[in-house]
Backbone of each chain as ProteinMPNN parsed JSONL, in Angstrom:
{"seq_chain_A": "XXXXXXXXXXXXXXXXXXXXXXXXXXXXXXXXXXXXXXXXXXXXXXXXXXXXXXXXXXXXXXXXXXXXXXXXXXXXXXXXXXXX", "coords_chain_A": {"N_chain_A": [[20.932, -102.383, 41.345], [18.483, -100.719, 41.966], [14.611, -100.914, 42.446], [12.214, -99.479, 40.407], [10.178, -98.425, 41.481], [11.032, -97.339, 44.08], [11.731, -94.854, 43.632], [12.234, -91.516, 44.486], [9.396, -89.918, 45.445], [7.528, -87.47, 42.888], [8.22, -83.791, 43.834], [5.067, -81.888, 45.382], [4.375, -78.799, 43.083], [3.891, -75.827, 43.679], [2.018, -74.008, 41.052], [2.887, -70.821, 39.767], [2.129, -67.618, 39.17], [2.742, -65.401, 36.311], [3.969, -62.114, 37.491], [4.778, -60.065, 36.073], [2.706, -60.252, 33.7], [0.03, -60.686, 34.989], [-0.018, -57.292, 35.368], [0.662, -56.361, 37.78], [3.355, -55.717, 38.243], [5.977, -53.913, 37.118], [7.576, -54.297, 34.042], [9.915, -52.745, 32.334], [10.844, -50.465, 34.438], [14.154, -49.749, 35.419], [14.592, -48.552, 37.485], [13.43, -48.988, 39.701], [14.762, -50.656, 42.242], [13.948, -52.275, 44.058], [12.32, -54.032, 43.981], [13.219, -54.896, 41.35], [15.334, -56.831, 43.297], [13.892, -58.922, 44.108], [14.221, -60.868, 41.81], [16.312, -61.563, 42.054], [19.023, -63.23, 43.182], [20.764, -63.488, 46.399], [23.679, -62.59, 45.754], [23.427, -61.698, 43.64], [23.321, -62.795, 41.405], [21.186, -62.832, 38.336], [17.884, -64.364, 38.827], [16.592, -68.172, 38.316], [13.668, -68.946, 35.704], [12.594, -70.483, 36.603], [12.121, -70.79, 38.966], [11.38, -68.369, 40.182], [8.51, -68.238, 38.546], [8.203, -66.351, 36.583], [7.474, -65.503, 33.169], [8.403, -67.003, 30.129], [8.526, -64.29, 27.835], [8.28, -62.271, 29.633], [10.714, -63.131, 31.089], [13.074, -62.347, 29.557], [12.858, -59.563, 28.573], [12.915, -58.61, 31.399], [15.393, -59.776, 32.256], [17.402, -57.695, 30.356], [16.402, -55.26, 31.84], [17.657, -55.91, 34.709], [19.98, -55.505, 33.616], [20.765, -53.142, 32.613], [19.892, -51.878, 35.343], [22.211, -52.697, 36.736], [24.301, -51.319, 34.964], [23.829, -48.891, 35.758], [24.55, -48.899, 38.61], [22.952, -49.58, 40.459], [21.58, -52.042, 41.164], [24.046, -54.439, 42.611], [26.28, -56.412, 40.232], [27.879, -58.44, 41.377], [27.426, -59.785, 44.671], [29.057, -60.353, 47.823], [28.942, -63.499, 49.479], [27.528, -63.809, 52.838], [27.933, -65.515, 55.299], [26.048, -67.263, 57.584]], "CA_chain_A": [[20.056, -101.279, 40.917], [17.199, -99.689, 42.975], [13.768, -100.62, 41.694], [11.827, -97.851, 39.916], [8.876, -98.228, 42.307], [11.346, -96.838, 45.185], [11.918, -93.907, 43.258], [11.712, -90.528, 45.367], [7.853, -89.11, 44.62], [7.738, -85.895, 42.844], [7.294, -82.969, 45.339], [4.339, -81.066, 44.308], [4.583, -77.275, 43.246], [2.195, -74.937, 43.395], [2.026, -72.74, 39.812], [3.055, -69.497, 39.908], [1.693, -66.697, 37.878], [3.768, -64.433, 36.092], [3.478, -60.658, 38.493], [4.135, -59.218, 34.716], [1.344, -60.559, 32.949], [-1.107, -60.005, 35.625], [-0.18, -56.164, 35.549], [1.11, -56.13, 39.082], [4.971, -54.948, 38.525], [6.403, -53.095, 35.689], [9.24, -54.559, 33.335], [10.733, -52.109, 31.908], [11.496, -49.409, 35.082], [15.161, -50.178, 35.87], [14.932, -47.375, 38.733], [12.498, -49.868, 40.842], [15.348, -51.887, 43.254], [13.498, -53.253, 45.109], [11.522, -54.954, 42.764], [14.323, -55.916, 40.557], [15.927, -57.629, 44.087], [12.741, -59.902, 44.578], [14.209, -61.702, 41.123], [18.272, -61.324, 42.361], [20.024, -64.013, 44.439], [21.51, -62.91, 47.551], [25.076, -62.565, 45.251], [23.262, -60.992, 42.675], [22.661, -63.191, 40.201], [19.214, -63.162, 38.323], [17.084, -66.261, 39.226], [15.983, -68.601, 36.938], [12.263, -68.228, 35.902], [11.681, -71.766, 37.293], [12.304, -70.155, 40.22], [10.273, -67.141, 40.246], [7.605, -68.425, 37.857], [7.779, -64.975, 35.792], [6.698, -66.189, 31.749], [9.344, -66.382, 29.162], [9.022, -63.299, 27.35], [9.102, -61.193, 30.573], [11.911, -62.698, 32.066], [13.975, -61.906, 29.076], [13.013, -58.133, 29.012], [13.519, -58.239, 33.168], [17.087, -59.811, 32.264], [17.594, -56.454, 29.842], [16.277, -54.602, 33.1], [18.576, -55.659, 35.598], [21.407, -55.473, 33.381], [20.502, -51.915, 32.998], [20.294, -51.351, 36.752], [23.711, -52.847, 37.2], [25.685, -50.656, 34.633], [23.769, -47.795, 36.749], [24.976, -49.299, 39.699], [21.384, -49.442, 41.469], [21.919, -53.091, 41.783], [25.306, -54.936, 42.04], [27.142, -57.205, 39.416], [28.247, -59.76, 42.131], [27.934, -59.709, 46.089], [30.077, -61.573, 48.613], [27.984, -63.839, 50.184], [27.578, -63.628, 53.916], [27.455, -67.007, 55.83], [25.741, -66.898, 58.903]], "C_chain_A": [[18.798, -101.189, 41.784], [15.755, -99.97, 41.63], [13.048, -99.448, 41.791], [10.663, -97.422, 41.019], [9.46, -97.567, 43.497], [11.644, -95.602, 44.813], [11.274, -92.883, 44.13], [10.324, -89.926, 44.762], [8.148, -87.756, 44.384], [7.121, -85.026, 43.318], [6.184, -81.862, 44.185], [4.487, -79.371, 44.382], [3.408, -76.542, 42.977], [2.409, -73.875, 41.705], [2.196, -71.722, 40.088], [2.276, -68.82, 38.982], [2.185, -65.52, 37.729], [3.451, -63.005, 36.381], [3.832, -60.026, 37.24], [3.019, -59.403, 34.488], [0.31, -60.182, 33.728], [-1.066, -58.204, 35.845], [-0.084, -55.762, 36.769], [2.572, -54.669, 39.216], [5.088, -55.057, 36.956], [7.904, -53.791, 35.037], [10.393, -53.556, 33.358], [11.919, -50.529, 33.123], [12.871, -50.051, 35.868], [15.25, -49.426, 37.2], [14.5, -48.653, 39.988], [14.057, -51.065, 41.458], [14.721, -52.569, 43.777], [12.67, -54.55, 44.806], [12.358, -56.177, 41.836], [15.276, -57.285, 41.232], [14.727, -59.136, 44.199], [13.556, -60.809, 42.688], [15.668, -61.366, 40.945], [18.125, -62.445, 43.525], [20.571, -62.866, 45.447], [23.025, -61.868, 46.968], [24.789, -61.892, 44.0], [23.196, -61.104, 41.181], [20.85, -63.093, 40.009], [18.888, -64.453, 38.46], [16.744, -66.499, 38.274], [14.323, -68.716, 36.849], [11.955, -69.524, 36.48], [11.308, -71.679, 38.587], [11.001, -68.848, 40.679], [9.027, -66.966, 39.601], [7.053, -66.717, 37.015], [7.932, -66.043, 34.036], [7.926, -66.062, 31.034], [9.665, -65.015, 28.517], [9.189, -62.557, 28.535], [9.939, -61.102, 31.363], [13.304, -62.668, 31.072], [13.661, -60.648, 28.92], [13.203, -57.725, 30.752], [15.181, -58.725, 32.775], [17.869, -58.447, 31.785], [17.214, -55.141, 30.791], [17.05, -54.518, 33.846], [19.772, -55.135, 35.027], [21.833, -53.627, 33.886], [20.643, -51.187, 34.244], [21.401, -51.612, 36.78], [24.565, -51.844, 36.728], [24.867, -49.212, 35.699], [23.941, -47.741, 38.177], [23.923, -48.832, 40.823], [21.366, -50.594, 42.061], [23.302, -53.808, 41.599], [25.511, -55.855, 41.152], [26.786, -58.341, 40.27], [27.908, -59.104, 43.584], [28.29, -60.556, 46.568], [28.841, -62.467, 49.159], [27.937, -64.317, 51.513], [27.059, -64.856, 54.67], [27.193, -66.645, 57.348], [26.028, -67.803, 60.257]], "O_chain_A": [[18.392, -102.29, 42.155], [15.724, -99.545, 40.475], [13.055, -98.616, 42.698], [10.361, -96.262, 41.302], [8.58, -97.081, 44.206], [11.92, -94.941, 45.814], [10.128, -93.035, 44.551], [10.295, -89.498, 43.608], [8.737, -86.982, 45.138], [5.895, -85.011, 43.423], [6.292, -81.371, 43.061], [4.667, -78.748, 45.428], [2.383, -76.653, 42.305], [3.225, -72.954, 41.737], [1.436, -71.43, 41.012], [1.771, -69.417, 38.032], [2.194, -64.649, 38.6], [2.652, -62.503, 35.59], [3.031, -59.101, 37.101], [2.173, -58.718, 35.062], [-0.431, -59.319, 33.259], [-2.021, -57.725, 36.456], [-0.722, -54.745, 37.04], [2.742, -53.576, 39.757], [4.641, -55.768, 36.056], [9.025, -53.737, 35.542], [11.403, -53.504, 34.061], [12.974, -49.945, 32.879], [12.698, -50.787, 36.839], [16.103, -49.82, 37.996], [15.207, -49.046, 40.916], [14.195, -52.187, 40.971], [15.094, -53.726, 43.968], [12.521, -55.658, 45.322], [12.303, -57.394, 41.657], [15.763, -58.238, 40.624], [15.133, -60.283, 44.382], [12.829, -61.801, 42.621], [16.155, -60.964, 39.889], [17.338, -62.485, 44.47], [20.729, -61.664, 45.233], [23.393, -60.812, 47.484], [25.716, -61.509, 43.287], [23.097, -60.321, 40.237], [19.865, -63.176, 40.743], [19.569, -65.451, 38.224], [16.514, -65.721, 37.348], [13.693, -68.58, 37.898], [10.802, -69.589, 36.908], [10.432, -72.293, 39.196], [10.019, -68.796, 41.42], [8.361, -65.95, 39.797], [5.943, -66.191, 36.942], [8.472, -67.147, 33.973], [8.587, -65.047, 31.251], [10.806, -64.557, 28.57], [10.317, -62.075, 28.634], [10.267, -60.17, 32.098], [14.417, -62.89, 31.548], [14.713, -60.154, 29.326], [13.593, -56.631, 31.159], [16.1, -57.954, 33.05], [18.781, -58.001, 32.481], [17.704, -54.051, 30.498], [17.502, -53.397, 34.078], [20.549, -54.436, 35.678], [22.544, -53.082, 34.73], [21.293, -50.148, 34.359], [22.039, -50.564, 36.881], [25.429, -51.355, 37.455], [25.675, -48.596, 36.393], [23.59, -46.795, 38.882], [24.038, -48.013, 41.735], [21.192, -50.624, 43.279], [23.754, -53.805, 40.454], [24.473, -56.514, 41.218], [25.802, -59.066, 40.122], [28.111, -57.894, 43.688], [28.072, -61.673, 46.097], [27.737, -61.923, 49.203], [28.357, -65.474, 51.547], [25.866, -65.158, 54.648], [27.891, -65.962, 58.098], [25.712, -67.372, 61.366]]}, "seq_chain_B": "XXXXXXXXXXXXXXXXXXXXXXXXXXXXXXXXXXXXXXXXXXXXXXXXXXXXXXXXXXXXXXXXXXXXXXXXXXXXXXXXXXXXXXXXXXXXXXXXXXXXXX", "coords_chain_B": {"N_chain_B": [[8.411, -38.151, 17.022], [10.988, -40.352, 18.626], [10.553, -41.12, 22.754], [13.249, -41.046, 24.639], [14.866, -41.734, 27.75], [17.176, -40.285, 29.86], [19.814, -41.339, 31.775], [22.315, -40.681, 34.383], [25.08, -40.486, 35.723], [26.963, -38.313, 38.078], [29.481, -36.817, 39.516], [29.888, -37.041, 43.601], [30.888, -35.223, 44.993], [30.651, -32.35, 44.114], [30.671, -29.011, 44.442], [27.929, -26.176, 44.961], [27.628, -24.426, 42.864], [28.969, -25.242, 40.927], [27.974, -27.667, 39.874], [25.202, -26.27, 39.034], [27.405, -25.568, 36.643], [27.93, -27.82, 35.182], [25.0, -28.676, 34.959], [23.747, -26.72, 33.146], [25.77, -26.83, 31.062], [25.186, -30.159, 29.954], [22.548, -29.322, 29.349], [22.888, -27.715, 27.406], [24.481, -29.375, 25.578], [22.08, -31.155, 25.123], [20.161, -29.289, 23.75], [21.86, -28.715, 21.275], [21.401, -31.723, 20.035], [18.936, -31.54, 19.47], [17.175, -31.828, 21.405], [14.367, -32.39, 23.294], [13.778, -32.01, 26.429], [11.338, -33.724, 28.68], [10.849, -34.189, 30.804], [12.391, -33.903, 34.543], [14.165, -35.969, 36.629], [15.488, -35.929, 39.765], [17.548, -37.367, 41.636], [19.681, -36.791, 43.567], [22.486, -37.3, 46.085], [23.245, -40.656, 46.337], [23.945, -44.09, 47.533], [26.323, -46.085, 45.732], [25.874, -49.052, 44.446], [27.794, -50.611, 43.734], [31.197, -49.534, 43.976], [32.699, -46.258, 42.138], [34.906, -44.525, 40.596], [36.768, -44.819, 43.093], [34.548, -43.527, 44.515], [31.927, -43.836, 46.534], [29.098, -43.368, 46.459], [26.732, -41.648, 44.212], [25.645, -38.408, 42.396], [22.486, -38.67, 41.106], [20.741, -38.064, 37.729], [18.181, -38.071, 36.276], [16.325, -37.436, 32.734], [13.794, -37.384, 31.158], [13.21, -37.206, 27.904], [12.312, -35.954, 24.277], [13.793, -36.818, 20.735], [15.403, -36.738, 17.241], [16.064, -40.476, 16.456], [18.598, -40.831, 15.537], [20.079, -38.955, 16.832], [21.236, -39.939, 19.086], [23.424, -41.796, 19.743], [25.523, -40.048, 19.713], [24.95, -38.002, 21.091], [25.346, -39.257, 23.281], [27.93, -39.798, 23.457], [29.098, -36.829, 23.202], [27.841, -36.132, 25.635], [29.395, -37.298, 27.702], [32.045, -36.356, 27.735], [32.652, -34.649, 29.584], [34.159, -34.307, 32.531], [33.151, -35.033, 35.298], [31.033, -36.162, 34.68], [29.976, -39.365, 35.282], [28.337, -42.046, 34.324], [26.63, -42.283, 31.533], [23.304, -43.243, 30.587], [21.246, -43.919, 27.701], [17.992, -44.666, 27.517], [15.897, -46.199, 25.396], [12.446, -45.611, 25.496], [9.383, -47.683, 26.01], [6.631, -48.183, 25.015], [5.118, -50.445, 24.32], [5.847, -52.014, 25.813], [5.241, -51.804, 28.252], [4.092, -52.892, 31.438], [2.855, -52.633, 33.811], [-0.516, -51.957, 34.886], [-2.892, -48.958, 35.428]], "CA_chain_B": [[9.985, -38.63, 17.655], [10.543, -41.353, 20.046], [10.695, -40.782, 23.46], [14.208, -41.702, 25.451], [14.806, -41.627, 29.13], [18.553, -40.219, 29.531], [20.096, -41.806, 32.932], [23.561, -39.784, 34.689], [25.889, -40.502, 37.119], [27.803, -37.035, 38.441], [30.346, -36.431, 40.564], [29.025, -36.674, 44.106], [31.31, -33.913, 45.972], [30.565, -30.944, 43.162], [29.6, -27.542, 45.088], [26.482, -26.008, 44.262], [27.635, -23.499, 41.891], [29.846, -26.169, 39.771], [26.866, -28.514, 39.477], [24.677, -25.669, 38.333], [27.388, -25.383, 35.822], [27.039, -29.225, 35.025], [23.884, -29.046, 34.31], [23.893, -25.977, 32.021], [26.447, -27.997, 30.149], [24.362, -30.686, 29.624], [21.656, -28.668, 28.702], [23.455, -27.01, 25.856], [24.36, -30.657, 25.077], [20.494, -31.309, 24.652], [20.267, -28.379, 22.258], [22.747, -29.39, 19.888], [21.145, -32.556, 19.541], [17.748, -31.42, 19.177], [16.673, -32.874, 22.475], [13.239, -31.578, 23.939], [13.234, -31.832, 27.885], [9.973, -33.216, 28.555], [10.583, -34.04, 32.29], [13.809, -34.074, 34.985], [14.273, -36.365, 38.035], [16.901, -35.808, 39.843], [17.681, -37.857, 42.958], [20.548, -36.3, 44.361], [23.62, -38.445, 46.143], [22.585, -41.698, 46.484], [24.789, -45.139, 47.775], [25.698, -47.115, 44.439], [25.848, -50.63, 44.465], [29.326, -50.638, 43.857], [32.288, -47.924, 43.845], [32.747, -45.555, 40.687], [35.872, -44.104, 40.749], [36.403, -44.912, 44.016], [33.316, -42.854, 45.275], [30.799, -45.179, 47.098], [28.118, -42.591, 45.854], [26.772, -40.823, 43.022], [24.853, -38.208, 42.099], [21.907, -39.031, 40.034], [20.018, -37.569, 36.895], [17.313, -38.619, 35.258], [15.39, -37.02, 32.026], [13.164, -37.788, 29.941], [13.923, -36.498, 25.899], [12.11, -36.388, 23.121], [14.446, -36.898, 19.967], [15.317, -37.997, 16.74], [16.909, -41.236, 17.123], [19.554, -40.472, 15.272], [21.551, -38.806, 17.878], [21.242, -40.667, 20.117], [24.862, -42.069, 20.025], [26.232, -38.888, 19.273], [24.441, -36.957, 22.754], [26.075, -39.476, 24.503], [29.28, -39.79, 23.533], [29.054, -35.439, 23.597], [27.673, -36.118, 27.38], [30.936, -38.071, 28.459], [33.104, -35.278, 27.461], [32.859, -33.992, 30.976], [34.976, -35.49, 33.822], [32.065, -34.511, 36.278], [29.789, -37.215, 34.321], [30.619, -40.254, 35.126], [28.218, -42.839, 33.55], [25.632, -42.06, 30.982], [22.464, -44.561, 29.849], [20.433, -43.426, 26.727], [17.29, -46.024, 26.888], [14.126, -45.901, 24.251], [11.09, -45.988, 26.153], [8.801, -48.802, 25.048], [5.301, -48.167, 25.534], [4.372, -51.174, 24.329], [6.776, -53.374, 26.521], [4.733, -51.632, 29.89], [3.141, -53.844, 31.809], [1.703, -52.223, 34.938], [-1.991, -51.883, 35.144], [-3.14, -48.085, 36.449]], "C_chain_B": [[10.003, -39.368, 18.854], [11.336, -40.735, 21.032], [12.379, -41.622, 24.308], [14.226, -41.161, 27.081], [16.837, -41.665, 29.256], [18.96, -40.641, 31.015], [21.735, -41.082, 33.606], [23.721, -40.188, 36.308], [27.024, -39.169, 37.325], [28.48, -37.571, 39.595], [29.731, -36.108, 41.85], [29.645, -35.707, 45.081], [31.219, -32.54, 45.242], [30.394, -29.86, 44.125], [28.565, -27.433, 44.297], [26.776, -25.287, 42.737], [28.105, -24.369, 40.186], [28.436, -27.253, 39.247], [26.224, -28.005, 38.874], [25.184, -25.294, 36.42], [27.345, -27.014, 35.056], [25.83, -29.535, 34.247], [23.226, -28.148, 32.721], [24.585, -26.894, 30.558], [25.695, -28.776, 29.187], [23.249, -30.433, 29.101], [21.563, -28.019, 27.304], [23.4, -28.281, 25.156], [22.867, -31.393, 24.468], [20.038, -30.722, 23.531], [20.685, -28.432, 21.397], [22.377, -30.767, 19.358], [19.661, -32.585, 18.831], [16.872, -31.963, 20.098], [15.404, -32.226, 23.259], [13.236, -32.482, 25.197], [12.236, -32.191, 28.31], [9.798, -33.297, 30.74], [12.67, -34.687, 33.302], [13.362, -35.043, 36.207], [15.32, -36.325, 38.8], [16.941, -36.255, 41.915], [18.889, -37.591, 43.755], [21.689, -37.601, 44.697], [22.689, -39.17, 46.838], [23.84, -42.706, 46.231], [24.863, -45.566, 46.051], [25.939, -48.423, 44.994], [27.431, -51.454, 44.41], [30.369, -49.396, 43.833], [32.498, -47.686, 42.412], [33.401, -44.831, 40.72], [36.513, -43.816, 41.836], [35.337, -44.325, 45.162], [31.973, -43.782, 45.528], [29.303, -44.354, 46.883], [28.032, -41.532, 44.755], [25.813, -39.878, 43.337], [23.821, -38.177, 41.035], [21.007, -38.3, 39.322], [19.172, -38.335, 36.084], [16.579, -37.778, 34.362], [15.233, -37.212, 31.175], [12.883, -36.667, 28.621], [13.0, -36.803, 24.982], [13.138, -36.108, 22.24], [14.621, -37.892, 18.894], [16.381, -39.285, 17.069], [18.219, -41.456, 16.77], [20.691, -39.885, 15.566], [21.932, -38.985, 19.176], [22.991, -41.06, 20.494], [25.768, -40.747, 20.235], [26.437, -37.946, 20.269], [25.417, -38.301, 23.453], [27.465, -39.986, 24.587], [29.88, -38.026, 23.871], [28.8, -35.502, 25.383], [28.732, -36.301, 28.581], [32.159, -37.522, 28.669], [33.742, -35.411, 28.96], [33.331, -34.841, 32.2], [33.843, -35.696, 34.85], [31.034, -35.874, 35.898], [30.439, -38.528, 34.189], [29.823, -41.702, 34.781], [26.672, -42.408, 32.93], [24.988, -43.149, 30.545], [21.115, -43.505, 28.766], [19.399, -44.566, 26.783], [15.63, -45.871, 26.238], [13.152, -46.196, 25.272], [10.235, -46.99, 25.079], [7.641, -48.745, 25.624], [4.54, -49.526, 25.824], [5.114, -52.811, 25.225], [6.612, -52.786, 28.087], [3.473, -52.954, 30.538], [2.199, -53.488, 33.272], [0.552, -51.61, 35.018], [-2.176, -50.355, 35.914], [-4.257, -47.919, 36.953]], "O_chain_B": [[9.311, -39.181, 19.855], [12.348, -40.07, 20.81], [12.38, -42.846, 24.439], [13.556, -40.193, 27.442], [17.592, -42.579, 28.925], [18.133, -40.083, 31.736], [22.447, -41.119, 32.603], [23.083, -40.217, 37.36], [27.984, -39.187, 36.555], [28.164, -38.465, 40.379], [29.015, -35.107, 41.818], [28.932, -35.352, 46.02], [31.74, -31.583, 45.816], [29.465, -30.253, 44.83], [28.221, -28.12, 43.335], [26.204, -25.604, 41.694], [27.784, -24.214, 39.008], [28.172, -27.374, 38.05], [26.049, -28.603, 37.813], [24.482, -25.008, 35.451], [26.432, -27.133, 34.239], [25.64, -30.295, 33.297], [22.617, -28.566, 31.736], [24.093, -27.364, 29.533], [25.484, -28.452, 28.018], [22.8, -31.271, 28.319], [20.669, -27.856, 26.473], [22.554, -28.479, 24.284], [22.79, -32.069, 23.443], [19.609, -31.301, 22.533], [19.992, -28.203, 20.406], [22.918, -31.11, 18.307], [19.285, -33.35, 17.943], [15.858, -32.545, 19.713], [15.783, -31.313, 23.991], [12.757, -33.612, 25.106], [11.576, -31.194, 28.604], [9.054, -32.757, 31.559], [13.601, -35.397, 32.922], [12.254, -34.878, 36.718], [16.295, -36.86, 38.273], [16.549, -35.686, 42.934], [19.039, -38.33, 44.728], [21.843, -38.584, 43.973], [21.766, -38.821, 47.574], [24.623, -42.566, 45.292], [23.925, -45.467, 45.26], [26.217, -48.578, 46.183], [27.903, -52.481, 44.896], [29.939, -48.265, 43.608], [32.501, -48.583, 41.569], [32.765, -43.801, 40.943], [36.962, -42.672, 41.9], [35.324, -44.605, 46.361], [31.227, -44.274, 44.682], [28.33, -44.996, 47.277], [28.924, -40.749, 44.428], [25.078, -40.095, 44.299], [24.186, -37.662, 39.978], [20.237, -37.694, 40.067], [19.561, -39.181, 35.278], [15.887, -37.047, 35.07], [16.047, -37.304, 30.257], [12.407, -35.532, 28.637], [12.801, -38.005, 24.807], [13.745, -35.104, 22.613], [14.373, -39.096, 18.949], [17.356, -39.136, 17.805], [18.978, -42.131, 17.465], [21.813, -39.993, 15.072], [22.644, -38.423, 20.008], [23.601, -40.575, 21.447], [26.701, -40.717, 21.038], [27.438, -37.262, 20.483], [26.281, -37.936, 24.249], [28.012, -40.482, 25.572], [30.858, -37.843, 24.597], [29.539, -34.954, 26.2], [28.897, -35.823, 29.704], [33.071, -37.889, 29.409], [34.762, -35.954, 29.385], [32.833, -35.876, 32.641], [33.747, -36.872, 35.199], [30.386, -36.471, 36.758], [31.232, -38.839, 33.301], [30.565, -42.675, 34.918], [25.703, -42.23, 33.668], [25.659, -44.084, 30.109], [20.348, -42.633, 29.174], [19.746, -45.557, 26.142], [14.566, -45.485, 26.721], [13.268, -47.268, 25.865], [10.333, -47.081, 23.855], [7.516, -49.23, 26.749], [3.805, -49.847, 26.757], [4.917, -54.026, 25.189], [7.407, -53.05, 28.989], [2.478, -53.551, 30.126], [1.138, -54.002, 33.628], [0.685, -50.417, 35.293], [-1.67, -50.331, 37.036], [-4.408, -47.114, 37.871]]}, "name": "protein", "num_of_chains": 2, "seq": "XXXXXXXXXXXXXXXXXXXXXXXXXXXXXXXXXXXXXXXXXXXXXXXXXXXXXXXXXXXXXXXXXXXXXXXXXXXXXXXXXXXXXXXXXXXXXXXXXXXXXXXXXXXXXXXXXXXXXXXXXXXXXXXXXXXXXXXXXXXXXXXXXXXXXXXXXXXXXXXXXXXXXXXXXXXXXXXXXXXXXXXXXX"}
């Protein structure tokens, strides 16, 4: 066993602050792509908020957002994902 | 009466004249529900994100309704009738679920 003292140090993160709450970007407009892509994977999943540091409640009304864009096919479901 | 925001995907090879009737259509459709018009957007053909009956573009409608909410289901199952319309979104506006600062 590996003593604990060699344990990898935890990397530090900087805090985010949720671009709802500060009144930056709008929840609810499903029209906004471009917006809605900044919290989409490449493949078109939504990110997780650990990821994007958006607040609990607004990244379950942004989840009810994208979905929205998707059935209006503004943003896709799935995309392939393109290896470079 | 709360406000909805009605969302439309059309047919994107219509002629002009057929679209005009399209929208008439739909318009009557508004009337029978009791639907007040308060504003249209209408972005024309535009790529979708994926294919919709195999057409790699739609054309798009947007307008905003006042109504009661009561027929709500009702306008948009009446909306779907039409082969020409090929995906309708009825969604409540939520004033109080805005978050951008003007």
């Amino acid at each position: 066993m590996r003593p604990k003292s060699k344990a990898r140090p935890r990397r530090y993160k900087k805090p985010k602050v949720c671009p709802f709450c500060t009144g930056e970007l709008e929840v609810t407009d499903y029209k906004d792509t471009k917006m809605l892509r900044r919290f989409m994977s490449e493949t078109g999943k939504i990110l997780p908020r650990r990821r994007t540091g958006v607040c609990a409640k607004h990244q379950r009304r942004l989840a009810t957002t994208i979905k929205r864009a998707r059935i209006m096919a503004l943003v896709p479901f799935t995309e392939k994902l393109v290896r470079k | 009466m709360p406000t909805y925001e009605v969302g439309m995907i059309l047919n994107p090879n219509l002629e002009k004249e057929k679209l005009e009737l399209e929208k008439e259509i739909i318009q009557r459709a508004f009337d029978k529900f009791q639907a007040e018009v308060k504003a249209v957007d209408e972005w024309g053909n535009r790529r979708l994100a994926y294919p919709i009956e195999k057409d790699t573009e739609g054309y798009y409608l947007f307008y905003t309704v006042e109504m009661p909410g009561g027929n709500v289901k009702a306008l948009e199952s009446e909306l779907l009738i039409r082969d020409n319309v090929r995906r309708v979104m009825i969604v409540k506006d939520r004033p109080e679920w805005r978050t951008k600062k003007q």
